[in-house]
N, C-alpha and C positions, 0 to 999 in steps of 0.2 A: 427324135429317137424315143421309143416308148420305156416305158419301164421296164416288161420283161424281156426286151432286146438289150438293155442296158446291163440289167444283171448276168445275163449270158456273156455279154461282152467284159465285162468284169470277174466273172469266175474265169472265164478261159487266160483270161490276162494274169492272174495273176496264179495259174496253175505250173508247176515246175516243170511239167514233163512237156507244156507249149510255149516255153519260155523262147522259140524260138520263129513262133509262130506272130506274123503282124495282121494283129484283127482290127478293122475299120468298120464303122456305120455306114449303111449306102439305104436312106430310104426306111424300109422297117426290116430290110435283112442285114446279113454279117458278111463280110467278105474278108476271108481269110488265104493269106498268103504263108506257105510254108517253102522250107528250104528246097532249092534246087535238086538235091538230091535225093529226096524224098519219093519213096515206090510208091507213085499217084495208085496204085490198084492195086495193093494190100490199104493203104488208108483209107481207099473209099468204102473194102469192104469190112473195117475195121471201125467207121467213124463213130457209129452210133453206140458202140463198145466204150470207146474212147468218152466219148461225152457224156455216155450216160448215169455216170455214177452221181456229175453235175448237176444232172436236171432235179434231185431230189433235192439241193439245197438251193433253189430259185421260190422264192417267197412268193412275184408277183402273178397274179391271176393269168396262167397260158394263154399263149394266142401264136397263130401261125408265123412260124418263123423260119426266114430259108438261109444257109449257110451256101455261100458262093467259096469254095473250094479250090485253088491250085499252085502251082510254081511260078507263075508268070501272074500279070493284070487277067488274061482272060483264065477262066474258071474250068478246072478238069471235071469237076463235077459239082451236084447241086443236090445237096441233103436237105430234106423239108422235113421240119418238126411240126407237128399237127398237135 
C-alpha cells in the first residue's frame, strides 16, 4: 500500500461522520463498504463533497487513486482522484 493511499485510508478511518464506513486496501485502491441502507445515488453524487474537505490534510505527494464504493463486496460506483 503506498503512502498516499495509506493516508486516505487513515483520515476516512478515523473521520466521525464514516465511522460506519469499513475501508480496506485492495492493490493501490480503497474499497469501501457502507451501510446497507445508505442512498447509493445521493452518495455517489455527494462523494467528492464528502471527501474533499480531507484531501487538503493528506501530506504525501498525490497519485491516482480509485475509491471502489458500495453496500455489498461488489462496488455501486467507482470515484477516481487524479
Amino acid at each position: 500500500m503506498g503512502k498516499y493511499q495509506q493516508e486516505w485510508k487513515l483520515m476516512l478511518q478515523k473521520e466521525e461522520a464514516f465511522k460506519d464506513w469499513k475501508i480496506r486496501s485492495s492493490g493501490g485502491d480503497l474499497l469501501i463498504r457502507v451501510p446497507e441502507d445508505t442512498d447509493m445515488d445521493v452518495l455517489k453524487m455527494q462523494f467528492s463533497d464528502l471527501i474533499g474537505p480531507l484531501a487538503a490534510l493528506i501530506k504525501s505527494p498525490k497519485t491516482s487513486l480509485k475509491f471502489y464504493v458500495g453496500t455489498t463486496t461488489e462496488a455501486d460506483f467507482i470515484f477516481t482522484l487524479n
